[in-house]
Every structure is written in structure tokens, then in C-alpha cells.
Legacy VTK file of the C-alpha trace (Angstrom):
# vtk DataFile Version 3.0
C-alpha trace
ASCII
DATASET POLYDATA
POINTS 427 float
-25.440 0.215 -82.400
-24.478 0.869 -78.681
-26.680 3.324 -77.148
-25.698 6.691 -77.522
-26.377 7.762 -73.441
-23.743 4.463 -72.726
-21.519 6.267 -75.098
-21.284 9.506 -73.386
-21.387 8.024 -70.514
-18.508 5.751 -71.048
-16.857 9.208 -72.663
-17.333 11.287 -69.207
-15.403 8.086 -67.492
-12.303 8.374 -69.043
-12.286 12.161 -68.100
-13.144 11.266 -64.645
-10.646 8.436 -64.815
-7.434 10.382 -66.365
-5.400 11.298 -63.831
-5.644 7.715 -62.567
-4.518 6.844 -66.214
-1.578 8.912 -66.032
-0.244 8.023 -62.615
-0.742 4.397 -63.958
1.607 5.221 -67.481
4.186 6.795 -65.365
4.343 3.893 -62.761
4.657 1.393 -65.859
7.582 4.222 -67.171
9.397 3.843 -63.963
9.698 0.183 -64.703
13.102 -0.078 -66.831
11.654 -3.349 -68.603
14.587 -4.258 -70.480
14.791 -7.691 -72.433
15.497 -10.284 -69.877
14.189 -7.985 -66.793
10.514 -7.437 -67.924
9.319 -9.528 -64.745
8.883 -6.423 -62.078
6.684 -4.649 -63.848
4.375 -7.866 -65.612
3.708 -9.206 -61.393
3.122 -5.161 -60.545
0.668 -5.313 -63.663
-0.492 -8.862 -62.793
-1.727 -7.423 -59.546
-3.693 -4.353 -61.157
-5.404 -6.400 -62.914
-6.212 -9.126 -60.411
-7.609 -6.106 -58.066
-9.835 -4.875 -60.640
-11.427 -8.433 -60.788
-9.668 -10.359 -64.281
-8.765 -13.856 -64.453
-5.303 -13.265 -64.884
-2.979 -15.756 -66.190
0.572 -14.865 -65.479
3.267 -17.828 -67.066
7.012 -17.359 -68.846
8.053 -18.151 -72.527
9.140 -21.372 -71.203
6.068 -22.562 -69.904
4.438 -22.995 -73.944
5.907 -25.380 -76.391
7.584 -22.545 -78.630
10.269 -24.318 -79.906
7.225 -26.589 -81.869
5.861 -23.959 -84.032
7.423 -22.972 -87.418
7.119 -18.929 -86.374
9.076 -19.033 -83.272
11.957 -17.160 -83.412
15.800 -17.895 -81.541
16.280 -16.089 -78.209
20.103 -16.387 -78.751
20.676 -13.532 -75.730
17.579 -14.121 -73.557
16.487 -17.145 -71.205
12.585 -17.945 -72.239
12.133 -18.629 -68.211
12.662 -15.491 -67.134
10.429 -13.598 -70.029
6.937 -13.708 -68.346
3.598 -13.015 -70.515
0.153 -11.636 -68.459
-3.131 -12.156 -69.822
-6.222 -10.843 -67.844
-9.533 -12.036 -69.127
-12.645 -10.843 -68.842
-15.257 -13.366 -69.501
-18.685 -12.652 -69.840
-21.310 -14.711 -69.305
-23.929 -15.980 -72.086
-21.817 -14.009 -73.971
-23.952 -12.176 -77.253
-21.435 -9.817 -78.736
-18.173 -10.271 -80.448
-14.819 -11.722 -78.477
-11.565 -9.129 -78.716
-7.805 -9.399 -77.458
-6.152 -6.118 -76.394
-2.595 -6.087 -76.867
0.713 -4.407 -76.216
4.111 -5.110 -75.477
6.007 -3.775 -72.069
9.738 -4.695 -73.289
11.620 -1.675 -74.090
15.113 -1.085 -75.954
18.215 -0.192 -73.612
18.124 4.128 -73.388
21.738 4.512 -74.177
23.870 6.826 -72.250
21.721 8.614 -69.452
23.336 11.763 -69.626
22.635 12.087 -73.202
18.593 12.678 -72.111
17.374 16.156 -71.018
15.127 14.390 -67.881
16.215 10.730 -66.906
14.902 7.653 -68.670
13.176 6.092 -66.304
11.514 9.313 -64.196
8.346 9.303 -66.302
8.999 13.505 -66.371
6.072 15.585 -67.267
6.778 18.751 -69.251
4.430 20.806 -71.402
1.574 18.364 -72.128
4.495 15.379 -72.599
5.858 12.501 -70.692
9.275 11.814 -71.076
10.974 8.141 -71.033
12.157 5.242 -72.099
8.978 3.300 -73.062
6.771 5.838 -72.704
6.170 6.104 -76.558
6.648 3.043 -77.595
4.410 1.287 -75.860
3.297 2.023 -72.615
0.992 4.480 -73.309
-0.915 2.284 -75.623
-1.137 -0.508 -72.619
-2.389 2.766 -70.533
-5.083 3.464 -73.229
-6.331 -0.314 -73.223
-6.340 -0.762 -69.692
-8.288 2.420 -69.052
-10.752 1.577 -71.889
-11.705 -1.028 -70.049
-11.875 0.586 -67.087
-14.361 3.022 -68.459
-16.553 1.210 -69.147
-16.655 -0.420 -66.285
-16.914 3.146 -64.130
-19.522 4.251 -66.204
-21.821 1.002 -65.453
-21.328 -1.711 -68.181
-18.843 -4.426 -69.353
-18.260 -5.803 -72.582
-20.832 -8.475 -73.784
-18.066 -10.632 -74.726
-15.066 -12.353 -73.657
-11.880 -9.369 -73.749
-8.591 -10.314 -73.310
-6.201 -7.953 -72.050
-2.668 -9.043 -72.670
1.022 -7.520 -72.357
3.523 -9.376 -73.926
7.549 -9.332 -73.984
10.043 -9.834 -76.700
7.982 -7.696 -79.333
11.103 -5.731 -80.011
13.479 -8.591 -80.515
11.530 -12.198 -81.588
7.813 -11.710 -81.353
7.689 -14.503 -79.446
5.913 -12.981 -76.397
2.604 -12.150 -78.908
2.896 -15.961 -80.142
2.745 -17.233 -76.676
-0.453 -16.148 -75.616
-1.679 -17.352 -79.041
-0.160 -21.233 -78.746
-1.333 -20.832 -75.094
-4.925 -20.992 -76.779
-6.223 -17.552 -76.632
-8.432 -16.773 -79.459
-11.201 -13.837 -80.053
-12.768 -12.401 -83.166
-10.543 -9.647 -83.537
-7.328 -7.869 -82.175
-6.340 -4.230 -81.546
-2.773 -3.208 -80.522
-2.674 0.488 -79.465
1.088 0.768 -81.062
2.004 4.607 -81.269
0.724 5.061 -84.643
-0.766 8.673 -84.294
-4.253 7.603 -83.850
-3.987 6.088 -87.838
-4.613 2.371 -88.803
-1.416 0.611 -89.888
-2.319 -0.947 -92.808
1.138 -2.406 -93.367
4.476 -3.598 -91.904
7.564 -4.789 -93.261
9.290 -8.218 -91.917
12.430 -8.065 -90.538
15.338 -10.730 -89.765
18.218 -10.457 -87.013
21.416 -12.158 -87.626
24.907 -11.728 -86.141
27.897 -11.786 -88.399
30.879 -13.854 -87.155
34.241 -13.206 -88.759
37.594 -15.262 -86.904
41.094 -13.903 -87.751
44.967 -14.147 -86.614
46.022 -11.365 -84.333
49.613 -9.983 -84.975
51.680 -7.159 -83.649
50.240 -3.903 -86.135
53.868 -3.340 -86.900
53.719 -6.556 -89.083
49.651 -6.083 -90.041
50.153 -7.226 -93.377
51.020 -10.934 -91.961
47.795 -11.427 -90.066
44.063 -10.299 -90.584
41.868 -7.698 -89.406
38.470 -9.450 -88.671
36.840 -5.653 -87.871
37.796 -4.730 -91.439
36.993 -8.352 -92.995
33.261 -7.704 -91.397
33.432 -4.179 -93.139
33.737 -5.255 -96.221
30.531 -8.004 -95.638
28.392 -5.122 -94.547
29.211 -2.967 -97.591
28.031 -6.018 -99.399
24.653 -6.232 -96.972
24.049 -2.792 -98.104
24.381 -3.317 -101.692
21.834 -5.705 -101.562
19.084 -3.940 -99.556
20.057 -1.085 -102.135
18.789 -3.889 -104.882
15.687 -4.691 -103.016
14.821 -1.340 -102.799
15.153 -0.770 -106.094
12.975 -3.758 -106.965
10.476 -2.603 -103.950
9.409 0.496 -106.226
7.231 -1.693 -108.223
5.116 -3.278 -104.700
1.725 -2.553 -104.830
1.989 -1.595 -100.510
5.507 -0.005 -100.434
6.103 1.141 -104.258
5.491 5.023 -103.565
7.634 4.898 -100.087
11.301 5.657 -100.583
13.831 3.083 -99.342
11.126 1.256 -97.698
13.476 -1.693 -96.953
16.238 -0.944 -93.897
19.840 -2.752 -93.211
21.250 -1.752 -89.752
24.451 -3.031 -88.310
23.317 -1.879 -84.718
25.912 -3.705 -82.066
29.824 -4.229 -83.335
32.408 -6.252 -81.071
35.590 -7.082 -82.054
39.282 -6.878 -81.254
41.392 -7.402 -77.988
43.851 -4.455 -77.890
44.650 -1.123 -80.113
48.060 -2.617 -81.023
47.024 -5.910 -82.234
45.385 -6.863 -85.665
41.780 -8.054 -84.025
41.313 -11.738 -84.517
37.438 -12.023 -83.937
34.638 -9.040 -85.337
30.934 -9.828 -84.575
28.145 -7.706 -85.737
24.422 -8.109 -84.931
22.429 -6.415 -87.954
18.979 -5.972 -88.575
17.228 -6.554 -92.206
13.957 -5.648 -93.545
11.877 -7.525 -96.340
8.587 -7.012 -98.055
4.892 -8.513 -97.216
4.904 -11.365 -98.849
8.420 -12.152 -98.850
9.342 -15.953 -97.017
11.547 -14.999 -94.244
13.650 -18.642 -94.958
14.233 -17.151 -98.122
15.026 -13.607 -97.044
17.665 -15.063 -94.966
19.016 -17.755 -97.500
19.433 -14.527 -99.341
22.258 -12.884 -96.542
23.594 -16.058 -96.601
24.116 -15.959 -100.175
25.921 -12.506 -100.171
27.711 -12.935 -97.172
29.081 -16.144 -98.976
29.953 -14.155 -102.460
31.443 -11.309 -100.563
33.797 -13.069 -98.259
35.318 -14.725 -101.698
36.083 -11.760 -102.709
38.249 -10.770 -99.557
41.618 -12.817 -99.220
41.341 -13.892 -95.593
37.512 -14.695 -95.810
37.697 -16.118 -99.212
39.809 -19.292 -97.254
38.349 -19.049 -93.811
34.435 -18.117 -94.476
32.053 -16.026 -91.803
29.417 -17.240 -89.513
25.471 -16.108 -90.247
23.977 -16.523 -86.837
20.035 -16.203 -86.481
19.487 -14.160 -83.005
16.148 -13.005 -83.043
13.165 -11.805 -85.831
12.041 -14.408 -88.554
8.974 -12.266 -89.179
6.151 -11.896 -92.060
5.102 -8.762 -93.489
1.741 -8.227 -93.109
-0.891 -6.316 -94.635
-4.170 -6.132 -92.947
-6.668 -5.935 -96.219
-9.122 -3.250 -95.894
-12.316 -4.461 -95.930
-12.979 -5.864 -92.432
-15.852 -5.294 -90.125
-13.444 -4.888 -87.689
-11.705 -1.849 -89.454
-14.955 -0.342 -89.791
-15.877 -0.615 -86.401
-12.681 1.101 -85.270
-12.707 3.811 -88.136
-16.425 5.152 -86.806
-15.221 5.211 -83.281
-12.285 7.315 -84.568
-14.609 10.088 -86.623
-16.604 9.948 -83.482
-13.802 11.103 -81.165
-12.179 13.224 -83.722
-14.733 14.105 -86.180
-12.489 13.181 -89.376
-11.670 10.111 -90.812
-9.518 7.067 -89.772
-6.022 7.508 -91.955
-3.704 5.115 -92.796
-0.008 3.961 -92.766
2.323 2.083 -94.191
5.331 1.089 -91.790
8.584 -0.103 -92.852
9.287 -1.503 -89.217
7.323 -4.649 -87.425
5.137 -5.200 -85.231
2.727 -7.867 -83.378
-0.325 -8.018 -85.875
1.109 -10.438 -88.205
0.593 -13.847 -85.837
-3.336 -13.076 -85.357
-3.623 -12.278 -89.189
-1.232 -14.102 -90.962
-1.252 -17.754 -88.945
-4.574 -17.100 -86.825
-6.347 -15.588 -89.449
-8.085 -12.651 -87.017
-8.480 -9.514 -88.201
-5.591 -7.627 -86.562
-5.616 -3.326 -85.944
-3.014 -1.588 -84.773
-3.917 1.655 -84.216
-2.980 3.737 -80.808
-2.078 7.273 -79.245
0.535 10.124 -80.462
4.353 10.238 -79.598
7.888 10.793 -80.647
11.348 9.316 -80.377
10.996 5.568 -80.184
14.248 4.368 -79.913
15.605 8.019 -79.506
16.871 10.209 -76.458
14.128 11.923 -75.100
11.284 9.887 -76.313
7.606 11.464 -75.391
3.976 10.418 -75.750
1.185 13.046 -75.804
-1.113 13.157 -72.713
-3.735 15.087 -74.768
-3.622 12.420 -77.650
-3.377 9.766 -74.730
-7.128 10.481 -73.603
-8.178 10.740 -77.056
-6.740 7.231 -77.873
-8.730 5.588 -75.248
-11.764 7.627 -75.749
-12.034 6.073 -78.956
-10.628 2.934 -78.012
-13.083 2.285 -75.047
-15.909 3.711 -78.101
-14.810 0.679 -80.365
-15.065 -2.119 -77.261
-18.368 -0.711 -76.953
-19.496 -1.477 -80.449
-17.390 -4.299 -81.017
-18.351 -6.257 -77.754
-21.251 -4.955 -76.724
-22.666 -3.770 -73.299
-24.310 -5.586 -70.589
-25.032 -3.907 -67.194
-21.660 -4.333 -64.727
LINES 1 428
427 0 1 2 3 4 5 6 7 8 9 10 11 12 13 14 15 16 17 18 19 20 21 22 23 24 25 26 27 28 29 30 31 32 33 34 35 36 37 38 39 40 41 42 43 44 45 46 47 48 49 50 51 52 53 54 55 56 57 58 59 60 61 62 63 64 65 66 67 68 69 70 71 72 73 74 75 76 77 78 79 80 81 82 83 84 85 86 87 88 89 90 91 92 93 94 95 96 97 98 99 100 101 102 103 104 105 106 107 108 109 110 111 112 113 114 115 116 117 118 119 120 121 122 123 124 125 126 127 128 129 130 131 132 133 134 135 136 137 138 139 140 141 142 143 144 145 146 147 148 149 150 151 152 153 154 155 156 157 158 159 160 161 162 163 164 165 166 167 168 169 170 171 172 173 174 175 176 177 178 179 180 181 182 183 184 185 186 187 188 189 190 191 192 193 194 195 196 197 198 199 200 201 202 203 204 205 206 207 208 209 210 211 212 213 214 215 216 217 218 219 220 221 222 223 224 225 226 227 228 229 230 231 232 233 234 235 236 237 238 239 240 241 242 243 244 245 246 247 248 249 250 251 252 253 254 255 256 257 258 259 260 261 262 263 264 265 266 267 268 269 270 271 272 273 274 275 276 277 278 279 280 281 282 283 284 285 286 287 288 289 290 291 292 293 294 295 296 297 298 299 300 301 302 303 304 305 306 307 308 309 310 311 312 313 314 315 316 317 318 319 320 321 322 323 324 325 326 327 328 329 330 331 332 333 334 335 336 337 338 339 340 341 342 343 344 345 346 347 348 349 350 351 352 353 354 355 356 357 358 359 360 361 362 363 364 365 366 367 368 369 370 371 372 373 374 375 376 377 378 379 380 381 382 383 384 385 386 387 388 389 390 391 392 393 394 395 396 397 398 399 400 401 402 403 404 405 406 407 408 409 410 411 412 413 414 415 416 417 418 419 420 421 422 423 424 425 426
């Protein structure tokens, strides 16, 4: 047990330190870190962390031997050389406690029309206890939380008594390749925690998910004479009605998993980007849609995505053009795991007493039916892997907002569980 003096003392830091921490999440706001353009802000956040004193190790996606390993995932729209990974490590010497990687991603999702956002995107706007912007949620505030944790500790007189590794990552929202880097780059520790916007509860479950474009060719004709060509956009239609009917099936079947049986629908089919067509008065000749598919813990991705292929094959033979000139499945992107963190870890109840500490009730838990990082360090690392981080709203919405308030409570109790996971030593 840490000391309970080096507690509160590590406690009054983060006060002291919280106006720092919120310049710092607005700065990393400002940053529009869109796939492909994540560099600015991972050399501004290289240099924070060199001037606080880490070994930081700054390299790209094509700097590690991805392509070898069986979980990397196709980067069909992004160049690996320009998607750069930071890890800043604090090593500590003769090192008695236990070794922990902090992680969160910096990539966000494109914001969508501007105007359609009460403040703009990227101004890090703070209104009524909130700050607005793209990334703010989802996750920048939980890379504010683990940064300042750390830097608590370090205000208040102490650093960890083992090796922490402080990483932010790219390509979380699109391959998960960014979080295997760092891994096949050789960074190990006993546990993991990734401050994700869960509402300060432990997510004890995620869903996998695979990306896959559809690719449907046609003949263009004059629309006055439709009926003698095709009409790829309506050809790709009919394939996603089919895509639908089967996640409708897997739900069905997904009422009886012992994780995901008592949440509704838990399994999700998006068609999120159509393109298709040359001109309004010609039958389009070419329709591609990138869609988005979920599957259960579990599941084997290969065989959640031999499964699209096998209803994207039955469906075009039912539609006359496709049934002689078949569609494309094109992998673009996730070839994830579920993952379900089993309860029962020292870890867990490491993190769980920091949280009554900081909130006085217990740690909940969720079940999420999107992805997200843990799944390397658990699944193919086999580290116990936390996510657990700060209060928001809106990921992937106009107008998303994280919660200062809940922001200082997140790294209260995530600067609490270093403590007693690490250890202290005098700074």
C-alpha cells in the first residue's frame, strides 16, 4: 500500500496542476489530427515529453515490420510513412514495483460540415464546465489525464518505481495498427490502461469489427433507355439490404452470448462512405461503398469476413446484372478480435480501489459494442488490458464535449492507480 501522505499529496498536484492540464487538452484539440495528418501534433507531443525528461521514441508505421504479423490490418487509404507513433518512457532504476503502458490514440474522424457545429471543431471552446471539439471526447482528454498523472506525481515529489510507458498511437479508429506498433516495436509492461471516454467505468467488453469496401462495375447508358444498361448505385443497394439481413441474423443469434445476450442489437452494419455515378442523366457504371461490420468476442475475424463474402456472393445472384458480372469485397481497414478482459485481475483491482477512493462508490462496468485498443495487449500479448477514462459526449457527433470536472477526477484516480500499481520512489 502506497503511503497515504504520498497519496494526498499526489491528489493536491493535480489541483495545482489543472489549469496546465487544460491548456495542454485544448492545444492537443487545436491539432486537426486527421488519418494521414496525425504528424503535427505527435512532434508537438514528442517535444512535451522530451522537456519533461522521457526517453522518447518517435518512429512511423513504416519503420516496424507490420506487414509480418497475422493482426495487422490493410491501410488501403493511408501511407504507413507518414503515420508516426510516440512512446516516452520512463525508466526507473533497480526497478521494485510493477511495469505499466499508458495509452491513447490522437487520430480523430473527419468533423463533417463546419457549419453544422455550434463553436468550430478545432477551437477547443470552453462553455459551461465543457470543451467543445473534434477529438476532444474521444480521446484527447484521456491522453490529458495520463500525461498529467504522471506529472503529478512527479510535482508532488515521487516517480513510479517501475518502468511507465507513455504512448499515443494513430490509426485506432481505422486499423489498430498504431497500438500494434509499439507492441512489435518490443514494448512490454505488466499491465495496460487506456483512458478511452468510458465515464470513469471499466470496459469489460468490446465487439470486433471489419471494414470492407463494396465494388460494383456497370454499363452507363442514356436514362432515357435505362432498361438497356445497369445501375451499379442500385446493384450495391440491393447487396447492402442483404448485409443487413445478415447482421439482423447475428443479432438474433447474439441474444444467447454470455457478454452481449442482454444488450439489444449489439452487433452494427454501417454503410458510412457511398461513391458512384458520373452524371444525373446517365445510368452510373461504377458504385463503391465502404461499410463497417461488427462481430462477437470470440468470433475469427477470417471467418467474419468469409461470411460478407458469402452473402455478397448469394445476393448478387439474385440481381440480373450482378448475377453475370459479380462485386468486389475489398478489405480497407479493421480485422479486429473482440475482447473481453476477464474479471479477476490484480490489475482490475488495483484500478477499482483507486476509483472508490476518488469517488467513494464502486468501479462499474460496460459492455461496448464498438472497438478499441485493449485487445493486442490481452488477446496476443497476454497483459492485462483496462480501459477505463474521463466523461464526454458526441464521439463521432457535431458538437462533441468532454467534462473538465470529470477530467480532474479521471486523473486523480488515474495518477492514484500508478501509485499503487508502480510504486513510489523519491523524484
Amino acid at each position: 500500500m502506497t503511503d497515504s501522505g504520498a497519496l494526498a499529496k499526489i491528489a493536491d498536484a493535480v489541483e495545482a496542476g489543472f489549469d496546465r492540464q487544460v491548456a495542454f487538452l485544448a492545444q492537443l484539440v487545436r491539432f486537426p489530427s486527421l488519418r494521414g495528418n496525425e504528424a503535427p501534433l505527435q512532434d508537438w507531443f514528442s517535444r512535451e515529453m522530451a522537456a519533461r525528461g522521457y526517453a522518447v521514441d518517435r518512429y512511423t508505421l513504416a519503420d516496424v515490420p507490420l506487414s509480418s504479423h497475422p493482426k495487422a490490418a490493410p491501410m488501403v487509404d493511408a501511407d504507413p510513412a507518414s503515420s508516426v507513433q510516440v512512446v516516452a518512457a520512463h525508466r526507473a532504476p533497480n526497478p521494485t514495483g510493477r511495469s505499466l503502458i499508458l495509452q491513447g490514440h490522437i487520430d480523430v474522424v473527419p468533423e463533417g460540415p463546419a457549419e453544422m457545429w455550434t463553436h468550430p471543431p478545432y477551437a477547443a471552446v470552453i462553455r459551461d464546465g465543457w470543451m467543445y471539439g473534434r477529438g476532444a471526447h474521444d480521446m484527447k482528454a484521456g491522453v490529458a489525464c495520463m500525461v498529467f498523472a504522471m506529472d503529478a506525481i512527479r510535482a508532488a515529489g515521487f516517480a513510479p518505481a517501475a518502468d511507465v510507458y507513455i504512448q499515443t498511437v494513430t490509426e485506432e479508429e481505422s486499423t489498430g495498427n498504431g497500438a500494434l506498433s509499439t507492441l512489435i516495436r518490443g514494448y512490454r509492461a505488466d499491465a495496460c490502461l487506456i483512458p478511452e471516454p468510458s465515464g470513469h467505468t471499466l470496459t469489460r467488453s468490446h465487439t470486433g469489427t471489419i471494414w470492407f469496401r463494396l465494388r460494383v462495375r456497370g454499363v452507363p447508358v442514356h436514362v432515357a433507355v435505362a432498361q438497356s444498361g445497369t445501375n451499379a448505385i442500385m446493384s450495391a443497394f440491393h447487396l447492402i439490404q442483404a448485409l443487413q439481413a445478415h447482421v439482423a441474423r447475428l443479432n438474433e443469434a447474439a441474444k444467447g452470448d454470455a457478454w452481449y445476450g442482454g444488450i439489444p442489437d449489439p452487433l452494427k452494419f454501417n454503410p458510412g462512405i457511398i461513391r458512384g455515378g458520373d452524371w444525373a442523366s446517365s445510368t452510373p457504371a461504377w458504385c463503391e461503398v465502404d461499410c463497417r461490420i461488427g462481430h462477437l468476442p470470440g468470433t475469427d475475424p477470417k471467418e467474419a469476413m468469409r461470411a460478407v463474402e458469402r452473402v455478397v456472393a448469394e445476393a448478387a445472384k439474385s440481381d440480373l446484372f450482378l448475377a453475370n458480372n459479380p462485386p468486389e469485397v475489398i478489405w480497407t481497414g479493421f480485422q479486429t478480435d473482440g475482447f473481453v478482459q476477464e474479471p479477476g485481475t490484480d490489475a482490475e483491482r488495483v484500478l477499482a480501489e483507486a476509483h472508490q477512493a476518488v469517488h467513494g462508490a464502486p468501479m462499474e462496468e460496460r459492455r461496448s459494442t464498438a472497438v478499441n485498443d485493449t485487445r493486442y495487449y490481452g488477446i496476443d500479448y497476454g497483459m492485462p488490458a483496462l480501459c477505463y477514462g474521463p466523461k464526454g459526449e458526441g464521439a463521432h457527433a457535431f458538437d462533441e464535449r468532454t467534462s473538465i470536472a470529470d477530467l480532474k477526477l479521471c486523473t486523480r484516480t488515474i495518477a492514484r492507480f500508478i501509485a499503487e500499481w508502480c510504486g513510489l520512489r523519491p523524484a
